[in-house]
N, C-alpha and C positions, 0 to 999 in steps of 0.2 A: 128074351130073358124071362121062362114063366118062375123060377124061383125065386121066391120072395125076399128070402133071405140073401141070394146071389144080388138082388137088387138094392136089397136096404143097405148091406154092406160097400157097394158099390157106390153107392150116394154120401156113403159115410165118409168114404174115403176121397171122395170130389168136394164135402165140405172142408175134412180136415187141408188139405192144400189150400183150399181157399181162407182157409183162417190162417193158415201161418204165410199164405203172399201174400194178405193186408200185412201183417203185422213185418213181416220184411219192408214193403213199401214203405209202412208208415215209421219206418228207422231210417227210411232215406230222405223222409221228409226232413226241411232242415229245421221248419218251424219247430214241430215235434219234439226233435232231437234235442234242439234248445231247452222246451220247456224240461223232457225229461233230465236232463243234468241240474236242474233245479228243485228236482223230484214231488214237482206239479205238474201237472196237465190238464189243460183247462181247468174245471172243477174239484178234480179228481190229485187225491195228494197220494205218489206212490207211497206204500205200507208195505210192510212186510206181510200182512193179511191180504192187503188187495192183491200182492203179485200170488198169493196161495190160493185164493180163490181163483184168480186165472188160471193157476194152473190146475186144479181141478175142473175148472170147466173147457178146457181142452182134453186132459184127459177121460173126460165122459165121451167126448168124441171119436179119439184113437179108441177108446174101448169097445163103442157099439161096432167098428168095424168088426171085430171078433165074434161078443155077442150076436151080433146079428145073427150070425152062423152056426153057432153054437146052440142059444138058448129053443126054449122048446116054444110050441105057436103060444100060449097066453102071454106067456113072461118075455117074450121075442114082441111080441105085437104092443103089450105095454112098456115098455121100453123103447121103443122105439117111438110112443105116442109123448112122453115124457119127459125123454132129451131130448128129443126135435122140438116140444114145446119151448122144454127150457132155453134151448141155442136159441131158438127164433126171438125171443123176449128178449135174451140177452144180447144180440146182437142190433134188434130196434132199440135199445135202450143206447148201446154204443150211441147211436145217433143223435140223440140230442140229451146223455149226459155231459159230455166234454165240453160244451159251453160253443154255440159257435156252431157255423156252418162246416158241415164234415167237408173234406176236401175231395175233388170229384172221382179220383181211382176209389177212396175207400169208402164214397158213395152207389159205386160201382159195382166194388166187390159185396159190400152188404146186402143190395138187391139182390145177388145172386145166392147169396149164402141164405138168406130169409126164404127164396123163392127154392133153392135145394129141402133147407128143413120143413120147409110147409107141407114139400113133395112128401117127403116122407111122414110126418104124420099122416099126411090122405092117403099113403099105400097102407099103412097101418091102418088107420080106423075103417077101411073099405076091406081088409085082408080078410077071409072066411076061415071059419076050419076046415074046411071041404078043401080049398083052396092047398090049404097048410098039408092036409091030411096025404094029396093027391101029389104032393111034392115030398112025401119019405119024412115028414114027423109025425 
């Protein structure tokens, strides 16, 4: 796979699954389930901002699958440097906001998801124009 954009996209679209089977899983958790029908979680009181912010920061996800593809090498390669940073923060943070030892699948799934976005910053910040240029943008 030498294009970059075939790849970034690709990766994008291996985190987003991976974000929504934690979040399937952790609705089968019973613990979880509990706390959310009390509309706390561990530390974290659901809001009407906090489920909006989630869903904007999945939708940054679903999106770079597109972007990726679409945008041109500068705005393609920082974009990609940016939401992969962001996901990755946001999802170490998952870790030890909620209060508590994460439970081991969605301990699981986060190593993978952090180790996806990382990937992709480092295809990004190593990406050339040359690189860009030699693949039709």
């Amino acid at each position: 796979m030498t294009d970059m954009r075939v790849r970034f996209s690709t990766l994008w679209v291996f985190a987003v699954f991976n974000y929504l089977y934690a979040d399937i899983l952790t609705l089968m958790d019973p613990e979880i389930l509990r706390q959310l029908t009390t509309g706390r979680v561990g530390s974290l009181q659901m809001t009407q901002g906090l489920l909006l912010g989630a869903a904007i920061l999945i939708e940054t996800a679903i999106a770079m699958v597109l972007l990726s593809r679409v945008l041109h090498y500068r705005a393609n390669r920082w974009a990609n440097m940016v939401i992969g940073a962001l996901h990755t923060v946001a999802v170490a943070l998952s870790l030890v906001i909620g209060g508590g030892t994460p439970a081991p699948y969605y301990l699981l799934i986060a190593v993978i998801e952090i180790a996806c976005t990382s990937l992709i910053i480092w295809y990004a910040w190593r990406w050339k124009p040359d690189a860009a240029l030699a693949t039709g943008s």
